[in-house]
MIKOL-48510 format. One record per residue (C-alpha): residue in three letters; x, y, z. Coordinates in steps of 0.1 Angstrom, whole numbers, padded with zeros to 4 digits, always signed. Layout:
<pts>
alaXYZ
...
</pts>
This chain:
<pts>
unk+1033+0809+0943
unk+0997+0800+0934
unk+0977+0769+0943
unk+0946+0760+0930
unk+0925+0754+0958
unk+0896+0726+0953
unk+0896+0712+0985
unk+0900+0711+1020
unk+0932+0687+1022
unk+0946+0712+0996
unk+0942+0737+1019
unk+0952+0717+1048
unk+0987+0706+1034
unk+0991+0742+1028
unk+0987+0749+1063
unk+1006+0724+1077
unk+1037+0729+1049
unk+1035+0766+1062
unk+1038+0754+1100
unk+1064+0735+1091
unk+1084+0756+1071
unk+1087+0780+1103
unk+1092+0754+1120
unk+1067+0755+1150
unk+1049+0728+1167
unk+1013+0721+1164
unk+1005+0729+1196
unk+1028+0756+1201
unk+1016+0772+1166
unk+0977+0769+1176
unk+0986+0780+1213
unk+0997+0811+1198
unk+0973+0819+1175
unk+0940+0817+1197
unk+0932+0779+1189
unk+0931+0743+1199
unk+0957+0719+1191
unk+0922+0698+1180
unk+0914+0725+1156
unk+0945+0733+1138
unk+0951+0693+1132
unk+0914+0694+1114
unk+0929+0718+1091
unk+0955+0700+1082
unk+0939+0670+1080
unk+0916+0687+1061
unk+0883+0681+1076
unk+0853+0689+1056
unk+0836+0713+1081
unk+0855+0738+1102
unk+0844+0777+1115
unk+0850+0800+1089
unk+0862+0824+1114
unk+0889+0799+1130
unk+0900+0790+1099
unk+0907+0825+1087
unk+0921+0833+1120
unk+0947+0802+1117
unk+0957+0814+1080
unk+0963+0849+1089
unk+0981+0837+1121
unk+1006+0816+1099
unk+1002+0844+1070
unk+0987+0826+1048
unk+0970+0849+1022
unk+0940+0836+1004
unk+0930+0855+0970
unk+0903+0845+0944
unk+0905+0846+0908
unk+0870+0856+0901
unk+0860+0869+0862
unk+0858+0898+0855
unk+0821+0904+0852
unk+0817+0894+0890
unk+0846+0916+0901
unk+0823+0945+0890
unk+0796+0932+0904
unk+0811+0930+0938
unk+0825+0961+0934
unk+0792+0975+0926
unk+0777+0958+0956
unk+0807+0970+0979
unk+0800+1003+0968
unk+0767+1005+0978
unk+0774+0992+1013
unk+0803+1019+1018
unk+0827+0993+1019
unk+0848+0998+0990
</pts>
């Protein structure tokens, strides 16, 4: 399924639906991925301002997948870019 994502509480309810859904506990669920209880309820309250890297960290430790529907003439710029780097 694909949810437009404009923000943060959409993102949070996504989280917290996913939790859910496997049916885990907050704290058991944040336990287990590497965060605080504290943290994982900002993201599902969806709080304005978390760390990037937590965030990511609690989406792939739910498996949440994030993709971006970017057009077409900045996919080749990226792509471009990545090249360049060595990273695509």
């Amino acid at each position: 399924m694909h949810i437009p994502l404009d923000q943060a509480s959409t993102l949070g309810a996504v989280v917290r639906a996913t939790r859910k859904t496997q049916k885990i506990r907050q704290d058991d669920a944040a336990g287990s991925i590497g965060v605080s209880e504290n943290f994982l309820g900002k993201i599902e309250r969806g709080a304005e301002r978390v760390q990037w890297g937590k965030l990511f960290q609690v989406l792939q430790g739910l498996g949440v997948r994030v993709m971006l529907d970017v057009p077409d003439d900045v996919a080749e710029r990226l792509d471009a870019e990545m090249a360049r780097r060595g990273r695509a």
